[in-house]
N, C-alpha and C positions, 0 to 999 in steps of 0.2 A: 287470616290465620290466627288461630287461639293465641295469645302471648305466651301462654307457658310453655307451648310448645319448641322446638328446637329443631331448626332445619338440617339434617344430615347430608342427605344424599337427591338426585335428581337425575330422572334419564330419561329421555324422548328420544323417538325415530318415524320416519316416516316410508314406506314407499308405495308404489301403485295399487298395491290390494290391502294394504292397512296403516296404521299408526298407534303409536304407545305416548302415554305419561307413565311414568313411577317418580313417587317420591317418598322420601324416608324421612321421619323426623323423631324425634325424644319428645316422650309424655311421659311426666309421674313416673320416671325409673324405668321406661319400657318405650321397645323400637317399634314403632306402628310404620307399615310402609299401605300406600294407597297404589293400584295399579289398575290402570282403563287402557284398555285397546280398542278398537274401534275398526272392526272390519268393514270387507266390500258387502258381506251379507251380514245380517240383525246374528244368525245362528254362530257368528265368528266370533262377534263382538263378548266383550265381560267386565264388570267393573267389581272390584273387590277393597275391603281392606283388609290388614293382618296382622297380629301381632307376634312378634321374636318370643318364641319358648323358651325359657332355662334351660333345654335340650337343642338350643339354635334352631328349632325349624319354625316356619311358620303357618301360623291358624288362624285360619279366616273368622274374622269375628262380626265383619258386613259385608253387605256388596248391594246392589242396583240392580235390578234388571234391564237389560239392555232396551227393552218397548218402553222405559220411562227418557229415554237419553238418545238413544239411536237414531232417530227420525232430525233431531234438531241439532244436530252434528256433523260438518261439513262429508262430502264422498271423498275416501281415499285419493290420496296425489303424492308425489314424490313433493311437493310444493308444501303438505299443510302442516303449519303451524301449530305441534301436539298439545305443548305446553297452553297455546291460546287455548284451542279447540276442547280441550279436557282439561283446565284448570281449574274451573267450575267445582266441576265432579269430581275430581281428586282431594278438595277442598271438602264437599261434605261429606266425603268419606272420611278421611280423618277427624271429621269434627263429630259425626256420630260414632268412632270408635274409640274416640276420647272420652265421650260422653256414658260408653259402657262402661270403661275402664274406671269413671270415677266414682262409677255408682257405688252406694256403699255396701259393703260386703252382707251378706246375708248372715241373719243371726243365725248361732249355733243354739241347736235345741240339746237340753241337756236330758238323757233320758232318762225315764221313773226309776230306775234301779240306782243309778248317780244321783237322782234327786235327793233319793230315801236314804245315800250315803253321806251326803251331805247334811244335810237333817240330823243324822247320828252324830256325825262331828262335832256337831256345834252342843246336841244336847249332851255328848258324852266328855265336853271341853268345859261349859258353861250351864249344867244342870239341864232339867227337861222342857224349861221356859226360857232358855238361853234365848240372848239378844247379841248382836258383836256387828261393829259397822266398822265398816271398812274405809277409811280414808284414802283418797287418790295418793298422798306422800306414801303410805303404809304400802299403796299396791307398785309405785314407784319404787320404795325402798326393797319389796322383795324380788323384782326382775333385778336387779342388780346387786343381791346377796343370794348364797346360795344354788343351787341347780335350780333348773327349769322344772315346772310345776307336771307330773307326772300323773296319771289316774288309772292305775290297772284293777280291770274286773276280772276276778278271777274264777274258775269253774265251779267252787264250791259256794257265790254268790258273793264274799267278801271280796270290799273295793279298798284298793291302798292307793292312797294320795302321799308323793312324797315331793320334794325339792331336794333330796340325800344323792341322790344317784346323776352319773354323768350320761348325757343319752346314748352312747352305745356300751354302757356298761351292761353286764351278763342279764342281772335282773330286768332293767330296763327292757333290750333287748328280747328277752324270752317270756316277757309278759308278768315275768315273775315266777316264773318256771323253775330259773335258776338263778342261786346265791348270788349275790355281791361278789366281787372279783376284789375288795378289800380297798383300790383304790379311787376311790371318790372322795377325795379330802376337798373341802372347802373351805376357807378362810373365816373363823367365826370374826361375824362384824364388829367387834372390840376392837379383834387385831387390824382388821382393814383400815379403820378409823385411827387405830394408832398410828400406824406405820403413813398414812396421810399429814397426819402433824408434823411428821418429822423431817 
């Protein structure tokens, strides 16, 4: 078993026309459960894994086909040992959908229209050969001053980047549609810093 993973839950059953493993465990902030049954026929049998939605359901992220497993997996009995008989495979399904799960996220492509607004910011901040680099402290400093960084295109082609607005504020909300609702106060970083001292 991974180490970082985290054992939950466990369930086997046996009887005359089949048998179950499930097990649950915690990865990385998420419930992965493994489940292999193992029918009298190949057509019965399933092995999957799943991970727990933010909406509690779950979605299959692997599975096995039963003609890689089925053949080498004891015949149904009220007698067999599910836990033995499928702990195998219950093992590398959670270990392959741990291994989805870690993969690292896919980049976000920023599109030509946000490129070329970006572009403008910088030349319309720092002249038209503008330079400006960004320090990992700088990008740390602003998730934790401020709103969350916002980016609306809007119909007539202009793009507004803000950190001003709370996210379900009017504007936010309606793309920009509509006004500010007034209250989006944020704490200018002076005052946060003072009031830290004290």
């Amino acid at each position: 078993m991974n180490a970082s993973m985290t054992e939950r839950d466990e369930a086997t059953g046996a009887t005359p026309t089949s048998y179950h493993h499930i097990r649950v465990v915690e990865f990385a902030g998420r419930t992965l459960r493994a489940c292999v049954e193992r029918g009298y026929y190949i057509n019965q049998s399933f092995a999957v894994a799943e991970v727990l939605s933010d909406q509690m359901t779950w979605t299959s992220i692997a599975a096995d086909a039963p003609g890689n497993w089925w053949h080498e997996t004891p015949r149904p009995s009220a007698d067999v040992h599910a836990a033995t008989a499928l702990g195998a495979l219950t093992e590398r399904l959670l270990g392959r959908a741990a291994e989805i799960l870690a993969a690292p996220p896919s980049t976000q492509i920023v599109s030509p229209h946000v490129h070329g607004a970006i572009s403008a910011l910088l030349a319309t901040t720092y002249g038209f050969d503008g330079e400006k680099r960004i320090d990992p402290d700088d990008v740390v400093w602003a998730y934790h001053h401020g709103g969350a960084l916002h980016i609306l295109e809007h119909p007539d082609g202009s793009v507004t980047f803000t950190k001003a607005h709370r996210g379900d504020c009017p504007f936010i909300a309606t793309a920009g549609a509509q006004d500010c609702d007034d209250e989006c106060v944020f704490p200018h970083p002076a005052e946060v810093n003072q009031q830290a001292t004290h």
